[in-house]
Every structure is written in structure tokens, then in C-alpha cells.
Biotite code that builds the C-alpha atoms (Angstrom):
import biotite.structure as struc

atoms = struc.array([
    struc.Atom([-70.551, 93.544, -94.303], chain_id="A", res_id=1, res_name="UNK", atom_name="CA", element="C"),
    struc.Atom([-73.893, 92.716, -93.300], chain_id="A", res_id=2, res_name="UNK", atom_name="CA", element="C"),
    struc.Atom([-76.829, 95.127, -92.036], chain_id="A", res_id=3, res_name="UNK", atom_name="CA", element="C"),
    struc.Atom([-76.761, 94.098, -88.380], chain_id="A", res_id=4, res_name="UNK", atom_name="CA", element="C"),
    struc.Atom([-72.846, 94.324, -88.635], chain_id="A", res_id=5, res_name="UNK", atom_name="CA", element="C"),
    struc.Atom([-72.799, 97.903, -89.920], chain_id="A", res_id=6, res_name="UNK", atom_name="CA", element="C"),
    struc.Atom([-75.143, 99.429, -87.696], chain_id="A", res_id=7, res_name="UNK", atom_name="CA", element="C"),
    struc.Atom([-73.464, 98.080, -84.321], chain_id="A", res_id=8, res_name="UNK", atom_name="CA", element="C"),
    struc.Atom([-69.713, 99.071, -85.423], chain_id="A", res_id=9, res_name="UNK", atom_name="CA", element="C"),
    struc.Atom([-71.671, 102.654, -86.188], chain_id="A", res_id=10, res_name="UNK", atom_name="CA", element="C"),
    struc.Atom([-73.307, 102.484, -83.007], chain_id="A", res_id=11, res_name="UNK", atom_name="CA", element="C"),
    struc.Atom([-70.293, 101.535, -81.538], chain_id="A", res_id=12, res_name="UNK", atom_name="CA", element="C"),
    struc.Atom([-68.260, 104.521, -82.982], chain_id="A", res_id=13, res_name="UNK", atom_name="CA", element="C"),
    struc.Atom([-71.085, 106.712, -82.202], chain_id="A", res_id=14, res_name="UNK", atom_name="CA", element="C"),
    struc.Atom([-71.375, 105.962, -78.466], chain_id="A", res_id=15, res_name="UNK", atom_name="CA", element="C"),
    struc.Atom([-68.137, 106.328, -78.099], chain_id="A", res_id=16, res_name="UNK", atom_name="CA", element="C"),
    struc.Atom([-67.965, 110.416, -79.442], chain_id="A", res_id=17, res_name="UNK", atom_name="CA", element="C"),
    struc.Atom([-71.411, 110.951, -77.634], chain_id="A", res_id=18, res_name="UNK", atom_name="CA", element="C"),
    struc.Atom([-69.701, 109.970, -74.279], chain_id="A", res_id=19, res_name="UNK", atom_name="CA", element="C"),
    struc.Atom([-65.949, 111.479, -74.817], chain_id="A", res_id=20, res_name="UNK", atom_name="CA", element="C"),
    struc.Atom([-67.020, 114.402, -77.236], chain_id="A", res_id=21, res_name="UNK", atom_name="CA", element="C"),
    struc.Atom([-71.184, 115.570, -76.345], chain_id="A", res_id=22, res_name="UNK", atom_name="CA", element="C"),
    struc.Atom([-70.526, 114.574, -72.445], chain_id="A", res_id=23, res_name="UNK", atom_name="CA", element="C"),
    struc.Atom([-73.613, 112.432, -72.308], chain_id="A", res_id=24, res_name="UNK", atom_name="CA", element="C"),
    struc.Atom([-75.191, 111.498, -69.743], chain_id="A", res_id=25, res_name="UNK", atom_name="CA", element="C"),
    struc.Atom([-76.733, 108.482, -70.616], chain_id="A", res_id=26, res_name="UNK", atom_name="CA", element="C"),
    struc.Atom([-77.681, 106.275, -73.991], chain_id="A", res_id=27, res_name="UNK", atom_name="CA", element="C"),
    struc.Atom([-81.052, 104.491, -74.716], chain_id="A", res_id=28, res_name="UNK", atom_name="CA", element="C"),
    struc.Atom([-81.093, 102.414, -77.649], chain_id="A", res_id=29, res_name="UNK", atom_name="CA", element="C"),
    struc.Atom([-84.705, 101.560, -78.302], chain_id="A", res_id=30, res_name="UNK", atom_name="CA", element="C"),
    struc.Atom([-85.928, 100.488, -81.935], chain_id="A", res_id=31, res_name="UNK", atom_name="CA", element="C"),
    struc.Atom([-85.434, 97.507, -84.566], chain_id="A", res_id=32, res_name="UNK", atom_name="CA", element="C"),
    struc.Atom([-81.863, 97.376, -83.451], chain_id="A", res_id=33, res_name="UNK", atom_name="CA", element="C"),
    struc.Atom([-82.429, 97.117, -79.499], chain_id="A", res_id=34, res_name="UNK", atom_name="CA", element="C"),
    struc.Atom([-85.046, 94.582, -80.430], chain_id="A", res_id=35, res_name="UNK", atom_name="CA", element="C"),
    struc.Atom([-82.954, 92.248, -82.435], chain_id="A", res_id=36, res_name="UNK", atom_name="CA", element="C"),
    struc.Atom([-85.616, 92.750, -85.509], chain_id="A", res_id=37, res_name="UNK", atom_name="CA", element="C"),
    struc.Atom([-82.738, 94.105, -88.303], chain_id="A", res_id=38, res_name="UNK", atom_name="CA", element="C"),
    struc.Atom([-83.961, 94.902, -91.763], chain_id="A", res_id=39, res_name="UNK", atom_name="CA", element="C"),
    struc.Atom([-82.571, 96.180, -94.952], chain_id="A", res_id=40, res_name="UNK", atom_name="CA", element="C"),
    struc.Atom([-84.115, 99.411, -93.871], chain_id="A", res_id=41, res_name="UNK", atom_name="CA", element="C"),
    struc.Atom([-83.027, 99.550, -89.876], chain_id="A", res_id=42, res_name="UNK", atom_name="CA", element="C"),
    struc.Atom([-81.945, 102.516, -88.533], chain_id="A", res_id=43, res_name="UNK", atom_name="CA", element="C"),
    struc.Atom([-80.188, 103.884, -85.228], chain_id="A", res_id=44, res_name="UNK", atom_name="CA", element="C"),
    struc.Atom([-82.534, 105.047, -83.066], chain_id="A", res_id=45, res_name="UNK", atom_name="CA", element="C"),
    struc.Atom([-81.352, 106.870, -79.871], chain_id="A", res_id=46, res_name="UNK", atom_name="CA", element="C"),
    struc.Atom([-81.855, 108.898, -76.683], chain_id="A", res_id=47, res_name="UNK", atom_name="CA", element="C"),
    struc.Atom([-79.210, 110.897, -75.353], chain_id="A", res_id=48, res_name="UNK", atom_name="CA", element="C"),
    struc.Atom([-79.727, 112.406, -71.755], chain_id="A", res_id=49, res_name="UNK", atom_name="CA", element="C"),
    struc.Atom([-77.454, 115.541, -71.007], chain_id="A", res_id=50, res_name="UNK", atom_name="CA", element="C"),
    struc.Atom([-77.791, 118.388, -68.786], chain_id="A", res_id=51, res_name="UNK", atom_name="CA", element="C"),
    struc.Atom([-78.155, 121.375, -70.629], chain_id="A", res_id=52, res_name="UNK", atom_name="CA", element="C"),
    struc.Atom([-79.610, 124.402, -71.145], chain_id="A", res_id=53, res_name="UNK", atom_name="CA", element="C"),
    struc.Atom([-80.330, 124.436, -75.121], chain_id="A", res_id=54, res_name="UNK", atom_name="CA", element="C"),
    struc.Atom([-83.349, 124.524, -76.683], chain_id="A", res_id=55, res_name="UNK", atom_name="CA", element="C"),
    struc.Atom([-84.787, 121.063, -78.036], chain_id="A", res_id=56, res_name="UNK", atom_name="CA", element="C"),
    struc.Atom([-84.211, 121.658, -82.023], chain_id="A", res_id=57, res_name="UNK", atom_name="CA", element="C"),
    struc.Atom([-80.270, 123.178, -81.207], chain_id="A", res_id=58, res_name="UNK", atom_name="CA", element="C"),
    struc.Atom([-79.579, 120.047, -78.951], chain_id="A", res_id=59, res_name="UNK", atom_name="CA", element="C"),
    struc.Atom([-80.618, 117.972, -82.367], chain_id="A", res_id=60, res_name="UNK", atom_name="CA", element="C"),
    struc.Atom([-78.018, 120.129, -84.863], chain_id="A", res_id=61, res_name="UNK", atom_name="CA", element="C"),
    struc.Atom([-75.330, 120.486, -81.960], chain_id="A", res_id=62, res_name="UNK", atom_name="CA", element="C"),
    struc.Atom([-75.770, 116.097, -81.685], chain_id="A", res_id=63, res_name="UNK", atom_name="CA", element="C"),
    struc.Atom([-75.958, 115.392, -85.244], chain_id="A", res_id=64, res_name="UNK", atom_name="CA", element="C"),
    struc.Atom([-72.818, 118.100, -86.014], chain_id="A", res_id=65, res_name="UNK", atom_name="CA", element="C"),
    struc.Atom([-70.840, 116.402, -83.420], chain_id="A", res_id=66, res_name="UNK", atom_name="CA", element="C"),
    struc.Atom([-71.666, 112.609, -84.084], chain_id="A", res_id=67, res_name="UNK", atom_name="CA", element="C"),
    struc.Atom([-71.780, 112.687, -88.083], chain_id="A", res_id=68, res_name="UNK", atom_name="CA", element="C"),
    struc.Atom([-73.794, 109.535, -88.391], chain_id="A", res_id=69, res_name="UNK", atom_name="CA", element="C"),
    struc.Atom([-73.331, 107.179, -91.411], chain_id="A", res_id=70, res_name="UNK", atom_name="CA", element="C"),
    struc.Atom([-76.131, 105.381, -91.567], chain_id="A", res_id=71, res_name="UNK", atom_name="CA", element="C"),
    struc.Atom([-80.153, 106.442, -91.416], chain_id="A", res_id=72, res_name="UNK", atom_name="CA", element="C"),
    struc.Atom([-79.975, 108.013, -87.455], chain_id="A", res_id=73, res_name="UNK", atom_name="CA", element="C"),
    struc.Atom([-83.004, 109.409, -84.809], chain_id="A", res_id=74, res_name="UNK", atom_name="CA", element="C"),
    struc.Atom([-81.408, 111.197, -82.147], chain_id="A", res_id=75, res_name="UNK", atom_name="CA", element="C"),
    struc.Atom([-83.795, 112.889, -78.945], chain_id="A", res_id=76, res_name="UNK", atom_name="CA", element="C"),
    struc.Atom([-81.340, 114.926, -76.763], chain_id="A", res_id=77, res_name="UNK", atom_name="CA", element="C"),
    struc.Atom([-83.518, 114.972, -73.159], chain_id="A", res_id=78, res_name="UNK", atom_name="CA", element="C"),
    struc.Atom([-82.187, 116.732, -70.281], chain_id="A", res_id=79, res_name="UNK", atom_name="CA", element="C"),
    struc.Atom([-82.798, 114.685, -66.964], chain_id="A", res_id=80, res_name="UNK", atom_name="CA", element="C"),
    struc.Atom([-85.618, 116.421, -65.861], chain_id="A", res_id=81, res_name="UNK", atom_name="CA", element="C"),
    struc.Atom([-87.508, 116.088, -69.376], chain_id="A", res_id=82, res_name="UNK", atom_name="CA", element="C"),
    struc.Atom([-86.467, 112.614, -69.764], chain_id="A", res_id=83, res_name="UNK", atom_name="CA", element="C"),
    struc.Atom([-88.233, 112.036, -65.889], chain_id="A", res_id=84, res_name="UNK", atom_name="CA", element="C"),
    struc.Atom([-91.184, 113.918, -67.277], chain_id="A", res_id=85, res_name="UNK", atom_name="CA", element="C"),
    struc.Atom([-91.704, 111.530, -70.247], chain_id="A", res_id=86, res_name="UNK", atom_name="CA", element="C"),
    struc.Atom([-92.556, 108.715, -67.961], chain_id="A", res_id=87, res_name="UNK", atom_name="CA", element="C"),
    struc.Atom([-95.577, 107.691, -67.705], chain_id="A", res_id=88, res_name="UNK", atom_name="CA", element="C"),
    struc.Atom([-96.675, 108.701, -71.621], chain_id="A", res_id=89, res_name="UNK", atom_name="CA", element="C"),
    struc.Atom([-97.230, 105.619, -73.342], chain_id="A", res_id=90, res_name="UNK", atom_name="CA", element="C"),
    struc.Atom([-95.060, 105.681, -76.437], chain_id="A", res_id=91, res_name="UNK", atom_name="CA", element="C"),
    struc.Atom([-92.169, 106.454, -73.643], chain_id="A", res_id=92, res_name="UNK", atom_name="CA", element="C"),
    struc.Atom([-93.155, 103.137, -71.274], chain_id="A", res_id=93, res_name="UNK", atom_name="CA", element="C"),
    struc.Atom([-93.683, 101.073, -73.908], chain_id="A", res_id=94, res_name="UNK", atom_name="CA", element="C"),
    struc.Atom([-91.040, 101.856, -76.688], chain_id="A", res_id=95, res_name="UNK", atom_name="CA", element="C"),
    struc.Atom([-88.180, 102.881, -74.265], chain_id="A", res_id=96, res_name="UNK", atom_name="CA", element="C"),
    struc.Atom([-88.870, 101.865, -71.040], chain_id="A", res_id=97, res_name="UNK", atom_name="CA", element="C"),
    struc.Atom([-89.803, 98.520, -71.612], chain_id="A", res_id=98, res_name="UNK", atom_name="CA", element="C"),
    struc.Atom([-87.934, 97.389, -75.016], chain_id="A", res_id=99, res_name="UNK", atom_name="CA", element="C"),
    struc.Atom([-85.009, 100.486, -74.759], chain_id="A", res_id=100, res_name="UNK", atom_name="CA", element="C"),
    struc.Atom([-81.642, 99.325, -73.752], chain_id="A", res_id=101, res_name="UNK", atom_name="CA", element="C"),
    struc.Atom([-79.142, 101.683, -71.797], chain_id="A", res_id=102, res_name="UNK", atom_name="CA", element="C"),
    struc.Atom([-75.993, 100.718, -73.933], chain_id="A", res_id=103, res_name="UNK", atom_name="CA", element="C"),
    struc.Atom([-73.810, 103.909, -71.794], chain_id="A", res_id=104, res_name="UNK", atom_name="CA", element="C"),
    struc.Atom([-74.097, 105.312, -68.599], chain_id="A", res_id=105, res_name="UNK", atom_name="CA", element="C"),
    struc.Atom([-71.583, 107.936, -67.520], chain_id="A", res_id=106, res_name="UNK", atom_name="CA", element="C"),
    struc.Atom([-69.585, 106.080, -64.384], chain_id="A", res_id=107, res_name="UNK", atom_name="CA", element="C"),
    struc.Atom([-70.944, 102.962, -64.712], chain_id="A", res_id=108, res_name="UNK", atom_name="CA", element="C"),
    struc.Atom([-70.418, 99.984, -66.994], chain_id="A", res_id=109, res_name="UNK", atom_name="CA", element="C"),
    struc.Atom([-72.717, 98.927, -69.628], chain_id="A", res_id=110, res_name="UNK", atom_name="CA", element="C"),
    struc.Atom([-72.740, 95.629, -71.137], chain_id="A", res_id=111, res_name="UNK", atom_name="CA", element="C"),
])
């Protein structure tokens, strides 16, 4: 199995328990993988939007606990509000905004 192959059937699998087990929100992928640019070393980059009222570093263990990831993994847990706050910061516009893809969206469908 190739790179690019593992890390979209773990992405897949991943997505999947983040919306039906952690009640997400909302997924960003944003990274090598959202950009197409796979290497040897590519990792699973992600940000999760939930409601909730846990502090940053507990969303990160409760996300991690829950999703087990397989392969190298960055997950950010935002609530609404803090991921509306991040606009504007540069990193944020030009890493997520502009290059992130939503890949789930409670309610809606996401090619």
C-alpha cells in the first residue's frame, strides 16, 4: 500500500469516529495531504471544531484517546467561537483558510 493510499483510508476511518464518536462539528484538512504534496514523511494534519467547554490541552487527550490514530497525526480541537477568532492571523488565512479543505460538516455533505 502506498503512502497517499494509507493516509486517506486512515483519514477516512478517522473522520468517520470524529463525526459518530467526538460529535464534531466540522473537519479541516489542511497540510501536505490537503495539498496533494505526499511524502514518505506526510502526516494527517487536522482541525476539529466542537462546542465544548474543555480546556485546550484535555480537548487534545480526549481527541487522540477517542480517534487512536495510526499514522504520524496533528489534531487542534477549536470551539466555534475560537475557531472565528483565529481569522484573520496569518498562519490561519493562509494555511487553512486558503489551502484547508472541509472534508465533514455535521448536516451537510462533503465531497
Amino acid at each position: 500500500m502506498s503512502r497517499v493510499e494509507l493516509l486517506n483510508n486512515e483519514l477516512e476511518r478517522m473522520v468517520k469516529v470524529l463525526a459518530e464518536e467526538y460529535q464534531a462539528e466540522k473537519v479541516i484538512l489542511f497540510g501536505s495531504l490537503a495539498e496533494g504534496d505526499i511524502h514518505d514523511w506526510s502526516d494527517i494534519d487536522l482541525i476539529v471544531v466542537k462546542e465544548t467547554s474543555k480546556p485546550f490541552y484535555e480537548r487534545l487527550e480526549e481527541v487522540v484517546e477517542i480517534v487512536k490514530p495510526n499514522v504520524g497525526t496533528d489534531i487542534i480541537v477549536y470551539t466555534p467561537k475560537e475557531l472565528e477568532e483565529m481569522r484573520g492571523r496569518l498562519f490561519f488565512e493562509e494555511e487553512i483558510l486558503k489551502k484547508g479543505k472541509i472534508i465533514y460538516e455535521r448536516g451537510k455533505s462533503v465531497a
